[in-house]
C-alpha positions in Angstrom: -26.9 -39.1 -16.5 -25.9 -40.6 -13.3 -23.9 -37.6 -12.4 -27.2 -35.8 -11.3 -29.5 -36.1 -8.4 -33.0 -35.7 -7.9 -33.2 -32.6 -6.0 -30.3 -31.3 -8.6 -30.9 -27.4 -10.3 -29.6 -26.5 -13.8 -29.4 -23.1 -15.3 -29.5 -21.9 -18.7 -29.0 -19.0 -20.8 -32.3 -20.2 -22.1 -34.0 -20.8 -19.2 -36.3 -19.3 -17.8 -36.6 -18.4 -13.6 -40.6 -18.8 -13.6 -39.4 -22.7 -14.4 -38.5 -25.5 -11.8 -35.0 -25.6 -12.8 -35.5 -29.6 -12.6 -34.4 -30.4 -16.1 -31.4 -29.7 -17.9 -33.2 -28.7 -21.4 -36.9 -27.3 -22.0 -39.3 -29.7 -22.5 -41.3 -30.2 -26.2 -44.1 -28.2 -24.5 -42.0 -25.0 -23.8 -43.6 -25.0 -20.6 -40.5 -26.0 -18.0 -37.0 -26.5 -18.0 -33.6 -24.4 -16.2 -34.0 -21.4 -14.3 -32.3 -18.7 -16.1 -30.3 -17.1 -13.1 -28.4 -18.5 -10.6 -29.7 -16.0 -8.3 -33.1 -17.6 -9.0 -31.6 -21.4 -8.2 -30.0 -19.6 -4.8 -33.3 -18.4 -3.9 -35.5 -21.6 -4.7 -32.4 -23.8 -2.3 -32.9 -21.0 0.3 -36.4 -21.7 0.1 -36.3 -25.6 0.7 -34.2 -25.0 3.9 -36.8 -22.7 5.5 -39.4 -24.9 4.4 -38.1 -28.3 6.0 -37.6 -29.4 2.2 -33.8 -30.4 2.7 -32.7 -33.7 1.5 -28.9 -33.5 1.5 -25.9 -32.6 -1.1 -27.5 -30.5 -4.0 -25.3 -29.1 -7.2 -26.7 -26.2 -9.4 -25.3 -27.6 -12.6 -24.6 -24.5 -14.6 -24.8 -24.7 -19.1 -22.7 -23.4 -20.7 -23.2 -19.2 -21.9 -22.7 -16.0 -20.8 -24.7 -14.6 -17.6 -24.5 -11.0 -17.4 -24.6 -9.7 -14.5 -26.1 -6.0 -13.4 -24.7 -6.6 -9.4 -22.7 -9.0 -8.0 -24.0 -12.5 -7.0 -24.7 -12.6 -2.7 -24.7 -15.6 -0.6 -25.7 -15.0 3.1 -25.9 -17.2 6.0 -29.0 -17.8 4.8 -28.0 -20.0 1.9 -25.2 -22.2 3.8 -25.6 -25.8 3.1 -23.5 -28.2 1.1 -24.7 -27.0 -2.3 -21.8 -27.1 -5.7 -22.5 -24.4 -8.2 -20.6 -26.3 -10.8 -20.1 -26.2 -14.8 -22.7 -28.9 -16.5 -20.4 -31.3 -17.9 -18.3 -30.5 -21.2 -19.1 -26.7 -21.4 -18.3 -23.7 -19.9 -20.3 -20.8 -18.4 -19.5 -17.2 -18.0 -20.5 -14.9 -15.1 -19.8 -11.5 -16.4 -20.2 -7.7 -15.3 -19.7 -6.6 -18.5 -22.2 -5.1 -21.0 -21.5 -5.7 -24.8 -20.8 -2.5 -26.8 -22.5 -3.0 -29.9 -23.7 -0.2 -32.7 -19.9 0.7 -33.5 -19.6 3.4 -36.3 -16.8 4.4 -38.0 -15.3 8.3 -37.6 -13.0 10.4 -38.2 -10.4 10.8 -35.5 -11.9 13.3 -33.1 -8.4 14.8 -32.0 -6.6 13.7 -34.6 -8.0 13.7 -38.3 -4.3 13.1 -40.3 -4.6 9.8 -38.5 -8.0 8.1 -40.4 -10.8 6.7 -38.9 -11.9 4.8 -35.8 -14.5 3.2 -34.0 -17.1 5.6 -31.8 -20.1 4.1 -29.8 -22.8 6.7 -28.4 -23.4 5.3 -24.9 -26.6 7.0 -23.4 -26.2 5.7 -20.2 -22.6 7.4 -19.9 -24.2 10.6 -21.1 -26.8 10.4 -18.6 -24.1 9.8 -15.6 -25.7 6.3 -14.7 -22.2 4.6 -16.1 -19.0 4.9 -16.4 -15.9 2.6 -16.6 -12.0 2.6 -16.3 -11.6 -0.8 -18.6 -12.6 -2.4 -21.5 -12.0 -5.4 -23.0 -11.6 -6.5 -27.2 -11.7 -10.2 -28.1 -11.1 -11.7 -25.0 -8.1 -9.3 -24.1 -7.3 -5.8 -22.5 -6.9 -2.9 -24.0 -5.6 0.4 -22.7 -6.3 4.0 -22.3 -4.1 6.1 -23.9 -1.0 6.8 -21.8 2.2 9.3 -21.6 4.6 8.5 -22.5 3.9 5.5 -24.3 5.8 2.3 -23.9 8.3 1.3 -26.3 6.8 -1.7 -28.5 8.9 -4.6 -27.8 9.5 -3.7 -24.2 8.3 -4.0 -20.9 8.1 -0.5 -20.3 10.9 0.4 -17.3 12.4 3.2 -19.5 9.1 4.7 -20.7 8.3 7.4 -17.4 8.5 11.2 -16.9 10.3 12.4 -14.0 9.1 15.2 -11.7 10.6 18.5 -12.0 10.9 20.3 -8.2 8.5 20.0 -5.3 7.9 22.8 -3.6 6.8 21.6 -0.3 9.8 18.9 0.1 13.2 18.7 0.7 14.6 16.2 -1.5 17.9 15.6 0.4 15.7 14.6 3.3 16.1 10.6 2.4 15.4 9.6 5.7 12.4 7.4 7.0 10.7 9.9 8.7 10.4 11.8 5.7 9.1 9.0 3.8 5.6 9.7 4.6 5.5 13.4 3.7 3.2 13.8 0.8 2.4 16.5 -1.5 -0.5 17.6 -3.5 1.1 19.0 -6.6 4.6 19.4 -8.4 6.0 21.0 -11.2 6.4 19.1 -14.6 9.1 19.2 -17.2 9.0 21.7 -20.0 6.6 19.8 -22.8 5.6 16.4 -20.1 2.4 17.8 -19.4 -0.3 20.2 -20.6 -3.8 21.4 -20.3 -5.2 18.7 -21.6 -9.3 18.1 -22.7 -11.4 16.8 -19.5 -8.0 17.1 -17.6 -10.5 15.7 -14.7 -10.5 12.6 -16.6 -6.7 12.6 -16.0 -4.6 10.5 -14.0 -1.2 10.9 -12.9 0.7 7.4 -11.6 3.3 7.8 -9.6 6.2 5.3 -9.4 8.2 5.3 -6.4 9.6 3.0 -3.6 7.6 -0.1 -3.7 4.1 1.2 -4.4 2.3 3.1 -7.3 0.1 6.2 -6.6 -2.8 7.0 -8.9 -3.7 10.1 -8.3 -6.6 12.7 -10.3 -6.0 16.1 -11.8 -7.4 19.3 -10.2 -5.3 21.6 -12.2 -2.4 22.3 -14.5 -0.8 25.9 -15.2 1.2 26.2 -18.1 2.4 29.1 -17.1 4.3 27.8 -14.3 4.4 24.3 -15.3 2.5 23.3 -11.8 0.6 20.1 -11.8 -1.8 20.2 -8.8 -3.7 16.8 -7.2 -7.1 16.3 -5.7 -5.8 15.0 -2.6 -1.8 14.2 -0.8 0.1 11.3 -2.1 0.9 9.3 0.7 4.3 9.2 0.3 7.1 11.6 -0.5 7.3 12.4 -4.7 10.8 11.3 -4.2 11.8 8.1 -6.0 13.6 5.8 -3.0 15.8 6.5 -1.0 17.9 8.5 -3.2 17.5 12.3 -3.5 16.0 12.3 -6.7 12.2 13.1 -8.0 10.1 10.4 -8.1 8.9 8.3 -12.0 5.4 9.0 -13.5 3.4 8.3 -16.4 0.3 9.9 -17.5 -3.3 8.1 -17.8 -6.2 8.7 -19.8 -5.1 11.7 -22.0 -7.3 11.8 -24.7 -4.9 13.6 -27.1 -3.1 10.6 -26.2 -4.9 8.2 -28.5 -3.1 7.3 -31.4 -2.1 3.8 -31.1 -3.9 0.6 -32.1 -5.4 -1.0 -29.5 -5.9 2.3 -27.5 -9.7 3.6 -26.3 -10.9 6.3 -24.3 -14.4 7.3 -22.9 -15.5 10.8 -23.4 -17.7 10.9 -20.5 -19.0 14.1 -20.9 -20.3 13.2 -24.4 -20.8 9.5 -23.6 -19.0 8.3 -26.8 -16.2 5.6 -26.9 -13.8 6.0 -29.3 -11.3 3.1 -30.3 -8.5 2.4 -32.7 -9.0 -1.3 -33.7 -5.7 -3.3 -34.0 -4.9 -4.8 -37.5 -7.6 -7.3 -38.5 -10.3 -6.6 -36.4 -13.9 -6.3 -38.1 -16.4 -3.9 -36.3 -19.3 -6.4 -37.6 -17.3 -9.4 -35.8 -15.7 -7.2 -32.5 -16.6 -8.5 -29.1 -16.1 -5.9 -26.9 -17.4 -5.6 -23.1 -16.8 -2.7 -20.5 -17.9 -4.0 -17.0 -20.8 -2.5 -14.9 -19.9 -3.9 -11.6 -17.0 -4.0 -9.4 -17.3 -7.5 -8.1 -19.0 -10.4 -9.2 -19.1 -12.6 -6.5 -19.9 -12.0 -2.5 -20.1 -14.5 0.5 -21.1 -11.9 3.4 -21.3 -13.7 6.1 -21.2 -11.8 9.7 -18.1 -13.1 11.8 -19.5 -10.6 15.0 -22.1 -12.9 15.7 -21.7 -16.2 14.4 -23.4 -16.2 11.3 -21.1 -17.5 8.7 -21.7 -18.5 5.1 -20.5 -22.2 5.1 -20.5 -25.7 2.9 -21.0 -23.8 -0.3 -18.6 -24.7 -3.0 -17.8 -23.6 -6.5 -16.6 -25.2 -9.5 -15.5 -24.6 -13.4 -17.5 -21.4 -13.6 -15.4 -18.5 -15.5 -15.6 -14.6 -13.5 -15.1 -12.2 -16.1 -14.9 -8.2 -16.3 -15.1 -6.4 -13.1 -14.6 -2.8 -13.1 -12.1 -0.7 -10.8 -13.4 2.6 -9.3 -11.6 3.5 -6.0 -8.5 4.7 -6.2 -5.6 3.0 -3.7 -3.9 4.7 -0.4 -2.2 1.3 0.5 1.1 1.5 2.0 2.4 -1.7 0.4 1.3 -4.5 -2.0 -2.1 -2.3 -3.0 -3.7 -4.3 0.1 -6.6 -2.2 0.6 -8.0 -3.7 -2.4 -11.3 -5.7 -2.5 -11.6 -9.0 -4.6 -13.7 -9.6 -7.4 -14.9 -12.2 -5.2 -14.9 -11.2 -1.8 -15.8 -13.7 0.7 -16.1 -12.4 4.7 -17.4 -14.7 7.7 -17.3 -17.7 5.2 -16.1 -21.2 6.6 -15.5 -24.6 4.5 -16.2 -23.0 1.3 -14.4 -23.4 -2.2 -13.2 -22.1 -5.4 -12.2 -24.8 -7.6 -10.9 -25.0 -11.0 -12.4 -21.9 -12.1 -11.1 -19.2 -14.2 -11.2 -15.3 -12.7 -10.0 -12.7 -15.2 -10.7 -9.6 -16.7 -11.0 -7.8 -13.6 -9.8 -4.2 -11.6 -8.8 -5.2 -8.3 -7.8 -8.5 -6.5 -9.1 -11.7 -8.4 -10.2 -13.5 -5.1 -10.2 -12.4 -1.0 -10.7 -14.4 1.8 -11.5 -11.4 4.3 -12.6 -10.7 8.2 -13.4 -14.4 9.6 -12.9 -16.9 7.2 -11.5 -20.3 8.1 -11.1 -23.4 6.3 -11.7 -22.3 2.5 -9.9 -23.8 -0.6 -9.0 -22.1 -3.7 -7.8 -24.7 -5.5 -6.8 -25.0 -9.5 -7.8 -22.2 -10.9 -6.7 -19.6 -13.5 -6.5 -16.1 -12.3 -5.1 -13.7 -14.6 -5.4 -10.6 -16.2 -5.7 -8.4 -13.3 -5.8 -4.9 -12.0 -4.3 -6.0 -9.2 -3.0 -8.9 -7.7 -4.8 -12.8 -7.2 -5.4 -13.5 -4.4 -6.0 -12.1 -0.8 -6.4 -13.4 2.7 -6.3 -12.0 6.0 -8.5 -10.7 9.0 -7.8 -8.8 12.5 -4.3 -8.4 13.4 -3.5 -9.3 16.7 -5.0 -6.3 18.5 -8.3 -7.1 16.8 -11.5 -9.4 17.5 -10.9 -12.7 17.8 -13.8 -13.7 16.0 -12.7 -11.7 12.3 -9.3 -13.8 12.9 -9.1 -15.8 9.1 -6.6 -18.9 8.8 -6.5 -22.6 7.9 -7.0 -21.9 4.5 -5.5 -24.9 1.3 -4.6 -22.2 -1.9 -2.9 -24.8 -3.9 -2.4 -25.8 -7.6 -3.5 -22.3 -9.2 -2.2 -20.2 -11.9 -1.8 -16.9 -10.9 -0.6 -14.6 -13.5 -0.6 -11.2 -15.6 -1.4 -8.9 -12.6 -0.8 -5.2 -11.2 -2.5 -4.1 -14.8 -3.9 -1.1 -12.8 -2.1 -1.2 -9.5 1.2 -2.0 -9.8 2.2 -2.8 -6.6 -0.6 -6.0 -6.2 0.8 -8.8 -5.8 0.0 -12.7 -6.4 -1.0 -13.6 -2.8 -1.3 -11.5 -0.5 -1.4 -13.3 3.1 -2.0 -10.7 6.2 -2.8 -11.3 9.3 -3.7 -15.2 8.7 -2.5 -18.3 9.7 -2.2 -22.3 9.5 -2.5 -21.7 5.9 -0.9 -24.1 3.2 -0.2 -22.0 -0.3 1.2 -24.5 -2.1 2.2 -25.7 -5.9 1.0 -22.4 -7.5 2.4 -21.1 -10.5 3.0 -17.2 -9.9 4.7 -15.2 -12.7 4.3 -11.5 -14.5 3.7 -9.1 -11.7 5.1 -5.8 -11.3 5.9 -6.4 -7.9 6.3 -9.3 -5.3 4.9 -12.9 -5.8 3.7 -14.1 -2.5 4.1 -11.3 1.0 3.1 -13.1 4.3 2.8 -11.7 7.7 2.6 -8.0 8.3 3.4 -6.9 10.8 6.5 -4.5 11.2 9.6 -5.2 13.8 8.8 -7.8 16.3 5.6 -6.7 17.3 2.5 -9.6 18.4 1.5 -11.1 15.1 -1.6 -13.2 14.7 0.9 -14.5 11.1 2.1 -18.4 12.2 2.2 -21.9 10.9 1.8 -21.3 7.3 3.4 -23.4 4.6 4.8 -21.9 1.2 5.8 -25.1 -0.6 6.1 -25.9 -3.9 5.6 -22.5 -5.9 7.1 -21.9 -9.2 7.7 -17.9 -9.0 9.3 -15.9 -11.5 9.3 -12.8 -13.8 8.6 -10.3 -11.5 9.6 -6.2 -11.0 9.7 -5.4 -15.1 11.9 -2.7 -13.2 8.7 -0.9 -12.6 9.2 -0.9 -8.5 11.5 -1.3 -5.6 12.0 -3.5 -2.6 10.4 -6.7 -3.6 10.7 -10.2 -3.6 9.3 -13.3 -5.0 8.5 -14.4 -1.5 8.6 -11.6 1.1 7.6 -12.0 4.6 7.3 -9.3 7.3 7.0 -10.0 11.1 7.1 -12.3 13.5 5.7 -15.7 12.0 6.6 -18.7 13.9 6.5 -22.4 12.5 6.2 -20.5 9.2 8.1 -22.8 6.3 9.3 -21.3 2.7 10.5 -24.8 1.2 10.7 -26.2 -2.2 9.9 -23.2 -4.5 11.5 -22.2 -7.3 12.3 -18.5 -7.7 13.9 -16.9 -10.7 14.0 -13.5 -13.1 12.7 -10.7 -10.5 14.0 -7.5 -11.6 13.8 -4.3 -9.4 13.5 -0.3 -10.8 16.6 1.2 -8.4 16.9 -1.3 -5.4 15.6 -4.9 -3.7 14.6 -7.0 -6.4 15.3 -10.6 -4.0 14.0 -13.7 -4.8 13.4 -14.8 -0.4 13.2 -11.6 1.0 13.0 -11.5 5.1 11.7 -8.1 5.5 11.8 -6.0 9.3 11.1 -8.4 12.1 10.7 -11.6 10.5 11.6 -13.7 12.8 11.3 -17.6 13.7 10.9 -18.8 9.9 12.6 -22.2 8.2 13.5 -21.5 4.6 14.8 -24.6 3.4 15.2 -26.6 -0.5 14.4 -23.6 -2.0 16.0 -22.8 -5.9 16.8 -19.2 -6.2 18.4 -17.6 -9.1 19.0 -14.8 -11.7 17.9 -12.0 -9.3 19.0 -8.1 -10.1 20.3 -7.6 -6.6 20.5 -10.8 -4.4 18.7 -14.6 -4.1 18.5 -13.7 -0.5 18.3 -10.9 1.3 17.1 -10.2 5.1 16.5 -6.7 6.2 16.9 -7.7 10.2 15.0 -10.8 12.1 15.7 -12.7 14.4 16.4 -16.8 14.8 15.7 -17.4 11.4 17.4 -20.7 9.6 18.2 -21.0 6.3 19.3 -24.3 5.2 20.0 -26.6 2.0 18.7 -24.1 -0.4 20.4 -23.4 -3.5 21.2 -19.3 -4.4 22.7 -18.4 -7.6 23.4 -15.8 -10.3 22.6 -12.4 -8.1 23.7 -9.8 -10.2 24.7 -8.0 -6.7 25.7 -10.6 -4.7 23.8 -13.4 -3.1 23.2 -13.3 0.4 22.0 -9.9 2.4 21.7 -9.0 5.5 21.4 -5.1 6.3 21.4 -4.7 9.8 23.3 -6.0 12.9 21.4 -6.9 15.9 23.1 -8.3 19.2 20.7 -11.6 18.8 21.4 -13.9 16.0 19.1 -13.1 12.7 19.9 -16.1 10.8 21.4 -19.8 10.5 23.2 -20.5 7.2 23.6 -23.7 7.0 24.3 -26.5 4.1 23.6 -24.0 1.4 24.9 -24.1 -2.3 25.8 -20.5 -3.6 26.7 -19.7 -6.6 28.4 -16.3 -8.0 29.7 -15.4 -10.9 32.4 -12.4 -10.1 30.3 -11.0 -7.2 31.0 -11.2 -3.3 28.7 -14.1 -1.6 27.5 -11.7 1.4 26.2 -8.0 1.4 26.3 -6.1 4.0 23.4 -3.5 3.5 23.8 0.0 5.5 27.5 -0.4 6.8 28.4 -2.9 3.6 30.5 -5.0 6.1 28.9 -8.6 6.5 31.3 -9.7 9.1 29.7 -7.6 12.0 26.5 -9.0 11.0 25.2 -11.8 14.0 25.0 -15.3 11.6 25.9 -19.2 12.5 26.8 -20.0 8.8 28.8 -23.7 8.2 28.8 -26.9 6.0 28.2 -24.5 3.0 29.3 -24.9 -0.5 30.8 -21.8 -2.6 31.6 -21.1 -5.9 32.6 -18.4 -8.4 31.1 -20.0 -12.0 33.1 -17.1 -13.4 36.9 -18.3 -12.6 37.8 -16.1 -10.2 38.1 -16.4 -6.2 35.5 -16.6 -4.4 35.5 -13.5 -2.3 33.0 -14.1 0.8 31.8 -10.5 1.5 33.0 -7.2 -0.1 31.0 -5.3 -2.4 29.3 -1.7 -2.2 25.4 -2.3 -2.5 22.9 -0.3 -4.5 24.8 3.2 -4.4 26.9 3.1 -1.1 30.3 4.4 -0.9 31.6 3.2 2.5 34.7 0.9 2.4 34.1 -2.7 2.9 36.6 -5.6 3.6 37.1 -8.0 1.4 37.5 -11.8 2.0 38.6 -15.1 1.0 37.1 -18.0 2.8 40.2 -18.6 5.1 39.9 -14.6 6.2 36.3 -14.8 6.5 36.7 -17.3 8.8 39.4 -16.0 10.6 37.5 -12.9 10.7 33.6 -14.0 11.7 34.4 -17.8 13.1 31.7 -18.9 10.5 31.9 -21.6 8.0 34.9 -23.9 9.2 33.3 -26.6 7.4 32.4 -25.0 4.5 34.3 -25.2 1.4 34.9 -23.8 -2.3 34.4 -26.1 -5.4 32.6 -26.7 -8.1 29.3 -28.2 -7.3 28.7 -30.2 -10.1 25.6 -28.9 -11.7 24.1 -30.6 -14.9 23.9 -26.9 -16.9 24.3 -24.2 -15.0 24.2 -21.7 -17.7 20.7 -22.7 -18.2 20.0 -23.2 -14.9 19.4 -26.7 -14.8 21.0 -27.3 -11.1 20.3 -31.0 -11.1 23.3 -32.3 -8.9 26.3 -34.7 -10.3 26.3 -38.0 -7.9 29.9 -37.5 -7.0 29.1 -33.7 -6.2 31.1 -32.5 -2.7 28.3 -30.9 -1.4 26.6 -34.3 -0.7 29.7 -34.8 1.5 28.6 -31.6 3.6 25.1 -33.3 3.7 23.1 -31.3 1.5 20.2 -33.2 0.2 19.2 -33.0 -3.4 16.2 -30.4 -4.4 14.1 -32.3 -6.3 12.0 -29.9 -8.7 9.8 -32.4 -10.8 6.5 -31.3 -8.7 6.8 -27.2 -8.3 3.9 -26.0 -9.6 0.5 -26.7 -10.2 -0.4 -30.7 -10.4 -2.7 -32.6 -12.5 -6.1 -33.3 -10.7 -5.4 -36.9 -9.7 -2.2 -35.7 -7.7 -3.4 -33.4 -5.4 -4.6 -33.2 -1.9 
C-alpha cells in the first residue's frame, strides 16, 4: 500500500518482538513479520537514532487487537523524533491495563443466600497481596461496588445520600470562610445509616459537600455510640455549604451491600470476586477486565534541563482500563489527579482521534512544561475523573515547567467524575495561549471547563486562552455546589469565552451557572455565548474586575439571570448588547446584600424580556436562602436608580421557539436595532475531519 514507507514498523497481537517489525503479516516461513509490542517498536526507533540510522518521518502502524499492558507505556527524550504510532488502516487496536477474569463459577450468595446465585472468581494474586483493584468493567461498561444507600433506578441519584448526625469537634453555626477548612476525622451517624460492617477497612465513606467530594477510609465504627471515625482529617468542614447543616454522604464498598444486578465486590482478604450478572449475561460469553495499572500512557520528559519529549504523535489507538488507587485532597475540581496519560516536559506532541475510557483518574494531562501539544478528536469518556488536564508552575514557579500554547479542539468529552465527583472536563491551571475549542462536554457532576486559578487578583501565569465553540451541557445531577459550565478564576487577560453553548447545569444547594466568573477574574471578553436553563443563573460573577460581557444571549435561570455578589469601588463588568430572557424571575441578583443597584456595572443597548407575561422587574429577588430586603425594579426605576441601560429596552425578541430553545432570531427582531449580531450555532461542537484546523 502506498500509505507505508520503507523504514515503517507494524505491530501485531501476533507478532512476535524477536521479528523486524518490517512487514505487516508473518511471512509463509513463520520466520519474520510485526513486533508484538510497541515497547519493542519504541526500542528498535530509539536504536536507529543512536546508531546514525535515521532517515526521516517513521509511523509504527499498529493492527488491530488487544495489547495488555503490565505497566504503562514510557517515552523519554530519548525517543523524540517525528514518529506516528497510528491505527493500521480499517481496524482498531486496544492498549489495555486490564487483566481478563476468566474461570467464573457460580455460588451461592455469600452474604445473602435468599437472594440465589452469583458469579465468584478465586484470584490468587489478590490473595497473595500482589493485586488489587477499585474497578471493573463487564461488556464494555462499568459496573459498581455496592453502595449505601442505593440510587433510585430511574434517577440520577441527588436524593439517594445519608446525612451526618453531630460532629463533635465543630460548630455548625460557624458558616464563615474561615471555618471552611476545619476538618474532622470522625462523626456520628444516624440510627440504622451505618454499622460494623465485614472488612469495614474496605469501606469508604464519600462526602458530599460544597463543591468537592471527599473519599475518605474507615478506621472504626462503634455501635454503641454511633461514632464513625476516619483514617485521616477531611479537608474541609462536614458541614454541607454554607448553611448550618451536616454535610451529604453515601457509603462505598459495603459488602452486605451487594444485592443489585450489576453490583461486584472484591473480598481481598479471600481474593474472590463476587458479581451479580445483569439479565442476559452468559458466564461462558462475559468479558470482564479489572485494570492492573494506573496509567497507560507516559511522556516524561525533564523540563529542569531541557530535555523534552518532542515530534511524537499518536493516532486512532483506544486507552482502556486504568485503575484508581490514591485517594484525593484537592481543594477544587479533584486537580491533584494524574492522567491516564500523563505527559510532562513534552513539546509538539499529539493525541488524535483516539478513544480514552475506562479509566480512574483524568483521561489525558498535559503537566509541568509542556508546550505546543494537540489533543484533537477524540472520545474520552467513562471516567473516574474528569478529561482532560493542563497546567504547570503558577507564577511564583520555574519558568521552565510553565505549559501553554496548547490546540484541545474537536473532542468528546463525556460521562466523568465516576469516582471523583468533583473532576471536571478540562481542567486548565496555570497555562496559557491555549485554544479549547469545538468540544462537546456533557454528564459531569460538576463544572465543564475551569480556567485560571488563581484566587483574588493575585499574578497569574493564566492569559490569552480561547474557549470557543464548546457545546456544554448536563452538568451538577444536583450532586455538588458552586459550579459552572465554564468557570474561570483569577486574573486572565486576553482570555475569550465566545460562541459556546451552555445549557441543563443543575446545582445540589447553590451555584449551578452556566459562565461563572469566580473571585478575581478579571480582564476577560465573554461574548456570543447561548446560555440557558440553569438552576440558579446563566451568569453569575462572584467579584472581578474590567470584565465585558457583550452580545450573549442568557435565558431561562430558574433564579434569575445575571449575578454579581459583591461590590467593589472599580467596575467588575460591562453589560452590553445582551438578550436576556426570564420567565417571572428578576434579571439581576445581587448575591450577599441581594441589592444589584450598588453593584459597580456599565450595562446599555440590552434587550429584556419576561416570556412569562409579566413585567420585567430588573433586580429584586432573595437568592439561594437570604432574607435581607431587596428593591425591586422596573426598567425606568432601574435606571433612575443605577444610570445603566438608557438604551436598553423591553420586548419580545423574536425567537423561532423559545420553549424549545431554539433562539434563532426573527429578521425584523428589535434587538438588531440595538446592534446585537446574530449567534450563529451551526458549528458548536466537534467538526468533521475536513473542517478543522
Amino acid at each position: 500500500m502506498s500509505t507505508f514507507q520503507r523504514d515503517d514498523l507494524f505491530v501485531s497481537p501476533h507478532g512476535n518482538d524477536k521479528w523486524s517489525g518490517r512487514l505487516p503479516d508473518p511471512n509463509a516461513e513463520g520466520t519474520d513479520g510485526p513486533l508484538a509490542s510497541l515497547g519493542r517498536a519504541r526500542d528498535l526507533l530509539r536504536q536507529r537514532k543512536q546508531q546514525g540510522q535515521w532517515r526521516g518521518p517513521t509511523t509504527v502502524w499498529i493492527r488491530g487487537g488487544r495489547y495488555e499492558l503490565s505497566a504503562p507505556l514510557v517515552f523519554t527524550p530519548d525517543d523524540s523524533a517525528p514518529v506516528t504510532y497510528a491505527a493500521y488502516p480499517g481496524e482498531q487496536p486496544a492498549l489495555s491495563g486490564g487483566r481478563r477474569i476468566s474461570d467464573w463459577q457460580v455460588v451461592a450468595h455469600p452474604i445473602h443466600p435468599s437472594l440465589g446465585e452469583i458469579w465468584m472468581a478465586e484470584l490468587p494474586d489478590v490473595a497473595a497481596g500482589r493485586w488489587a483493584f477499585r474497578q471493573l468493567f463487564v461488556n464494555g461498561e462499568r459496573r459498581h461496588r455496592p453502595r449505601l444507600p442505593k440510587i433510585t433506578p430511574g434517577t440520577d441519584g441527588r436524593d439517594d445520600y445519608y446525612r451526618i448526625a453531630h460532629v463533635a469537634d465543630m460548630r455548625l453555626e460557624d458558616t464563615s470562610l474561615a471555618g471552611l477548612f476545619e476538618g474532622s476525622d470522625r462523626f456520628i451517624a444516624s440510627p440504622s445509616q451505618f454499622d460494623a460492617w465485614r472488612n469495614l477497612g474496605d469501606v469508604e465513606v464519600v462526602l458530599l459537600h460544597y463543591w468537592v467530594e471527599e473519599r475518605m477510609s474507615v478506621a472504626s465504627y462503634n455501635p454503641e455510640t454511633r461514632e464513625v471515625v476516619l483514617t485521616r482529617r477531611t479537608g474541609f468542614a462536614l458541614r454541607d455549604d454554607f448553611m448550618p447543616r451536616y454535610a451529604r454522604y453515601y457509603v462505598d464498598n459495603v459488602f452486605e451491600a451487594l444485592t443489585e444486578p450489576g453490583e461486584w465486590y472484591l473480598d481481598c482478604a479471600t481474593g474472590r470476586l463476587y458479581y451479580m450478572p445483569l439479565p442476559g449475561e452468559r458466564i461462558e460469553t462475559v468479558e470482564a477486565y479489572a485494570p492492573a495499572v494506573e496509567q497507560l500512557l507516559k511522556l516524561d520528559g525533564d523540563p529542569d534541563h531541557g530535555h523534552y519529549v518532542e515530534f511524537l504523535r499518536f493516532q486512532g489507538i483506544t486507552f482502556e482500563h486504568a485503575d484508581w488507587r490514591e485517594f484525593d485532597l484537592s481543594p477544587q475540581a479533584a486537580c491533584h489527579l494524574p492522567g491516564a496519560l500523563a505527559l510532562t516536559g513534552a513539546r509538539c506532541c499529539a493525541i488524535e482521534d483516539c478513544v480514552v475510557r475506562h479509566v480512574g483518574y483524568y483521561g489525558i494531562e498535559l503537566g509541568d512544561g509542556c508546550r505546543g501539544i494537540r489533543i484533537v478528536g477524540n472520545d474520552i469518556g467513562d471516567l473516574g475523573g474528569g478529561g482532560i488536564k493542563l497546567g504547570g508552575a503558577d507564577a511564583g514557579g520555574s519558568l521552565c515547567r510553565r505549559n501553554g500554547d496548547h490546540c484541545i479542539t474537536d473532542n468528546h468529552i463525556h460521562d466523568g467524575g465516576k469516582v471523583f465527583h468533583s473532576a471536571v472536563g478540562i481542567l486548565a491551571r496555570h497555562t496559557f495561549g491555549n485554544r479549547i475549542a469545538h468540544n462537546h462536554i456533557h454528564d459531569f457532576y460538576y463544572s465543564g471547563i475551569s480556567c485560571g486559578w488563581v484566587w483574588g487578583y493575585a499574578e497569574s501565569v493564566s492569559r490569552d486562552n480561547r474557549l470557543e465553540k464548546n457545546h456544554i451541557h448536563d452538568l451538577g445531577k444536583g450532586w455538588l455546589s458552586d459550579m459552572g459550565g465554564i468557570y474561570t478564576l483569577g486574573v486572565q487577560p486576553g482570555t475569550v469565552i465566545r460562541g459556546n453553548l451552555i445549557h441543563d447545569v443543575e446545582k445540589a444547594n447553590y451555584g449551578g451557572w452556566a459562565i461563572y466568573l469566580d473571585e478575581g477574574s478579571a480582564h476577560i471578553l465573554v461574548e456570543d455565548n447561548v446560555c440557558y436553563n440553569t438552576s440558579s443563573q446563566p451568569h453569575h460573577t462572584h467579584y472581578g474586575r474590567e470584565n465585558i460581557l457583550r452580545n450573549n444571549i442568557w435565558a431561562f435561570g430558574r433564579e434569575g439571570q445575571v449575578a454579581l455578589s459583591r461590590a467593589e469601588s472599580h467596575v467588575s463588568l460591562t453589560f452590553e448588547r445582551n438578550i436576556v430572557v426570564t420567565r417571572d424571575q428578576p434579571i439581576f441578583i445581587g448575591g450577599y446584600s441581594n441589592d444589584f443597584s450598588k453593584r459597580s456595572i456599565i450595562s446599555d443597548l440590552n434587550l429584556f424580556w419576561d416570556a412569562s407575561g409579566s413585567e420585567v422587574v430588573l433586580s429584586g429577588m432573595r437568592q439561594s436562602g437570604r432574607t435581607s430586603p431587596v428593591p425591586k425594579f422596573n426598567l425606568s426605576e432601574w435606571q433612575a436608580a443605577t444610570g445603566n441601560d438608557r438604551h436598553s429596552i423591553v420586548a419580545d425578541p423574536g425567537f423561532k421557539d423559545p420553549a424549545n430553545f431554539d433562539f434563532t432570531l426573527a429578521p425584523d427582531s428589535p434587538v438588531l436595532q440595538l446592534g446585537f449580531r446574530p449567534i450563529d450555532l451551526s458549528d458548536v461542537g466537534p467538526r468533521p475531519v475536513a473542517r478543522r484546523e
